[in-house]
N, C-alpha and C positions, 0 to 999 in steps of 0.2 A: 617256593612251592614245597609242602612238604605232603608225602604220599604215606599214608597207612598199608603197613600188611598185615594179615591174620591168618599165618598159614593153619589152612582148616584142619589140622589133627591134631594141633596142640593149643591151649588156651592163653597163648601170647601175642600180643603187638608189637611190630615193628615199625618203627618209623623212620623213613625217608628224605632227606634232604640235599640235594645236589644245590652248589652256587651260595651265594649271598656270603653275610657272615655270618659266625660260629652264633655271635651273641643272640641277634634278631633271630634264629632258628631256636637258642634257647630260650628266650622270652616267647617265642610264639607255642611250643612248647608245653612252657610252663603255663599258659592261659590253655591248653587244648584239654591238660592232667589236672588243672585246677589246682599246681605244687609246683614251686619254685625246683628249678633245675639248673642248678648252679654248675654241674660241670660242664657247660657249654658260654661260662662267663668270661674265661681270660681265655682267647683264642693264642697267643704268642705265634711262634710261627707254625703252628699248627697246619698242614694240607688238608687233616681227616680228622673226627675223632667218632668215636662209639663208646655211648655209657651203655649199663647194665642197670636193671631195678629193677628186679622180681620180674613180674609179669609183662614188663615193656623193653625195649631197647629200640635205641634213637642212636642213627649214622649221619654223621654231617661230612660231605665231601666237598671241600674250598673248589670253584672254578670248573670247569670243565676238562678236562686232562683230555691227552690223546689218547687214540684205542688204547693200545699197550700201557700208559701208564694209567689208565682210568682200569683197566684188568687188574694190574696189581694193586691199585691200593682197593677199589671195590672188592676184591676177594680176601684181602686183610681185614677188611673191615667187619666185611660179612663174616667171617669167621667169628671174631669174638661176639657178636649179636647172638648166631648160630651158638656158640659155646655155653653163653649168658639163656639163650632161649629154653634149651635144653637142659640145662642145673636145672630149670626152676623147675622142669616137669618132673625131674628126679632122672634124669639119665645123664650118666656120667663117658668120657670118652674112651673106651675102649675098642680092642679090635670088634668086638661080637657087637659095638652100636654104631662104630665108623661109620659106615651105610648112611644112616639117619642124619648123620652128624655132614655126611657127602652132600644129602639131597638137600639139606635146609641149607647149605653154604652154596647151592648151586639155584637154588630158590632167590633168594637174597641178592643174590649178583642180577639173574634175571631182568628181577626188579628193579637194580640198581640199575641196570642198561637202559631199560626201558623208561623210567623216570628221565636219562640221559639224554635221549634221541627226542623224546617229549621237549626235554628244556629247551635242545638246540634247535625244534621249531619254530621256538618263539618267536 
């Protein structure tokens, strides 16, 4: 299942995917952008990963992790999305934009729980 977000103040997409494999999220993906997204091809022993590209970023989380470790890596991860979201608007990480940089990393995790609690309905 992969979840879209667009946080409404800045013109980027992020996308969502807890479970399955690396590759099947990249291929499905790459049919969503209508562009081959290859770093989501050799999963190796990967738990997580997060690409960056301009205007989009895509988080894959292998499995369902416990709280705690579903915390740390979803706030890893959201970071570099967050980091990758905010280059592209032109803001860069400093103390005077931290804030920003706080709230889209705290965004993003949200998200990532909530996508979470969704899967483990299934």
């Amino acid at each position: 299942m992969i979840k879209e977000i667009k946080p409404t103040i800045y013109p980027v997409t992020i996308f969502l995917c807890i479970g399955g494999e690396m590759k099947d999220f990249g291929l499905s993906l790459s049919r969503r952008l209508k562009c081959p997204i290859r770093a989501f091809e050799e999963q190796g022993n990967a738990e997580a990963r997060t690409i960056i590209n301009g205007a989009y970023s895509a988080i894959w989380i292998k499995g369902i992790p416990k709280d705690c470790d579903f915390a740390k890596v979803a706030s890893h991860e959201a970071f570099h999305a967050a980091y990758g979201a905010l280059e592209y608007v032109g803001i860069e990480l400093t103390p005077q934009s931290e804030e920003a940089f706080a709230y889209m990393v705290g965004h993003i995790v949200k998200e990532l729980w909530n996508l979470r609690e969704k899967t483990l309905s299934l």
